[in-house]
N, C-alpha and C positions, 0 to 999 in steps of 0.2 A: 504494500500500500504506500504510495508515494504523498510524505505529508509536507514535503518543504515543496513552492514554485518560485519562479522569480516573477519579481514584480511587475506590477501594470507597466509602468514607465520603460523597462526593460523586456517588455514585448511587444508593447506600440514603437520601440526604436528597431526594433529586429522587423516587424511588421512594414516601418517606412524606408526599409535598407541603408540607417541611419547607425547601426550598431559596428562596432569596431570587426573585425573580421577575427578574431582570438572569439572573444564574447560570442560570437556570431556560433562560432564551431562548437562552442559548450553547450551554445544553448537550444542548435538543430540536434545534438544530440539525449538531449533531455527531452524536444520534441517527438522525439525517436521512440521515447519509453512511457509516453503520459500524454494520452488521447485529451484528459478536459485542459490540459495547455496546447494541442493541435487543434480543439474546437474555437479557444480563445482566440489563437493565432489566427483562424480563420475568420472569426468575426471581426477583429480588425483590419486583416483583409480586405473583406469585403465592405467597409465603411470606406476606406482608402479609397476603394476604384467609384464609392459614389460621389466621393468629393470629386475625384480628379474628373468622374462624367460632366460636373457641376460647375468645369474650370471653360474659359472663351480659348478655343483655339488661337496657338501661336502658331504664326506663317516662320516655314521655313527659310533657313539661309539659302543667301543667293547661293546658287552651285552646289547644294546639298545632295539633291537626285542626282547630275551627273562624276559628283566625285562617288556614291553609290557604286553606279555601273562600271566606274572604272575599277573598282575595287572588288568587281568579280569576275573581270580580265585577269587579277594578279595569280600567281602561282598559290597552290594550297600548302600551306603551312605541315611539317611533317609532324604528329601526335610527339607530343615530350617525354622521356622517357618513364616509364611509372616511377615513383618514388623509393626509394631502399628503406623499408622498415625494416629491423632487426625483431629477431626472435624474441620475445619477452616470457616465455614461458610463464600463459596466462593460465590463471584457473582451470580445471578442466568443465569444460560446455560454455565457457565465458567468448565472448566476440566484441571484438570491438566496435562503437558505430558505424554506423557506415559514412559518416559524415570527416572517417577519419581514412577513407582511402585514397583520396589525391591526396594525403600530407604524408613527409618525411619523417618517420619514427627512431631516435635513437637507442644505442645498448642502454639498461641499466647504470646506473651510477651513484655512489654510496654518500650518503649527506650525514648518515647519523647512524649510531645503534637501529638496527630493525627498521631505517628509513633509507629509499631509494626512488629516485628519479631517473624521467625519461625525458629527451628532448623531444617537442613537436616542431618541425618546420612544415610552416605552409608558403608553398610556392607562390599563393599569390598574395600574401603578405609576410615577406620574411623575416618584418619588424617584429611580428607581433609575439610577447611571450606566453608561451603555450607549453603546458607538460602533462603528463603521467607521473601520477604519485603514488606509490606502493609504501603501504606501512603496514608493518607484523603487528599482530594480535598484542592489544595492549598498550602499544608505546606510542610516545608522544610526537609530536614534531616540537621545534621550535616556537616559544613563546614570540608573536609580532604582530605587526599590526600591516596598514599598507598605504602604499601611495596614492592608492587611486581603487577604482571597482575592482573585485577578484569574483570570478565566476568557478562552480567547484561544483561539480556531478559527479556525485558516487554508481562507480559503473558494478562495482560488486565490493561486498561485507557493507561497513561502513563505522562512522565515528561519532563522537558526539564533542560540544563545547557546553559554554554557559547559552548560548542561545538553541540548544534543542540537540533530538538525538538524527542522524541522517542515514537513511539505506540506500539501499540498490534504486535507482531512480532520480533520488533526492537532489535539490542542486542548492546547495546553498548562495549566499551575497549578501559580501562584505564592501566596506569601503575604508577609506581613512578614518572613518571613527571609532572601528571598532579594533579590539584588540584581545586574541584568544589564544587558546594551546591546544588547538583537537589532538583526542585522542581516540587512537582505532580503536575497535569493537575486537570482544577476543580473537575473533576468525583474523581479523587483518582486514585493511581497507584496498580498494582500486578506485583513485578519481581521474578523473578531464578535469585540468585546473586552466585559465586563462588569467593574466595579474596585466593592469595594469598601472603604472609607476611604480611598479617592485616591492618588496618586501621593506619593512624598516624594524629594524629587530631594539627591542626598547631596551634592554641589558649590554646591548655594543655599549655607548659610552660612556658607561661605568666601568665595564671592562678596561678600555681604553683609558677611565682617567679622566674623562669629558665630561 
């Protein structure tokens, strides 16, 4: 049963193709697993195309039609190569979105006790920060906060903070005001995480002396 969704504001931005392309990817994947956020998406949808029915035609630019037809003179572009995901040795019966097969999937990589990340590159935004988060049964990640929006769907187990517990489905959303320590669920957690303006870890400058 999926009890966390994200917000109004953050499906009317995905709705007007206004949402960053990270965000974008977490959250057609969440679409993926929770039909009353695909019926929602849809009814924004469809308020969209009545406004835009609603809008006075604009006249196009001069030469618009015929730079068109030259532009299906030119040669066909050769398919990109598919992407190199590496083996992550998932769950057994677990599959990734499928919103995650045009992106480039990295090896495993060790951040902590019982925590390991994966890199996401997406080819058509290589800005944007994107991962896979594996965390064993019980343990914590790092206490922080963030710079900006973080988008987080648990694709299998799941974890819990001071704002609630999350499973299979679940997506949670943070921003720079909040600040927590999720911790996985005994089985161990799998997310699709998207950050953006990064992590700010509130113990660095004390550390450091700051």
């Amino acid at each position: 049963m999926i009890r966390h969704h994200p917000s109004a504001g953050t499906l009317l931005a995905h709705a007007a193709g206004t949402l960053a392309p990270g965000h974008a990817l977490v959250l057609a994947a969440h679409l993926q697993s929770c039909a009353h956020c695909r019926a929602e998406q849809a009814r924004l949808e469809a308020t969209g195309g009545v406004l835009l029915d609603d809008l006075a035609p604009e006249p196009l630019a001069a030469g618009a039609f015929a730079a068109v037809l030259a532009r299906l003179d030119e040669p066909a572009t050769p398919p990109p190569a598919p992407p190199r995901q590496a083996d992550l040795h998932l769950p057994p019966a677990l599959r990734l979105p499928s919103a995650l097969r045009g992106a480039s999937i990295g090896r495993w990589l060790w951040i902590g006790p019982g925590v390991r990340y994966s890199t996401v590159r997406l080819p058509w935004a290589p800005e944007e920060n994107v991962m896979l988060l594996r965390v064993a049964g019980g343990r914590r990640v790092l206490r922080h906060s963030h710079g900006g929006v973080e988008l987080t769907q648990v694709l299998w187990g799941g974890f819990y903070d001071h704002t609630g517990h999350y499973g299979p489905g679940d997506i949670g959303e943070t921003d720079e005001s909040v600040e927590h320590q999720p911790v996985a669920g005994p089985e161990g957690c799998l997310c699709l995480a998207a950050l953006a303006g990064g992590l700010r870890l509130p113990w660095l400058p004390r550390l450091l002396g700051g």
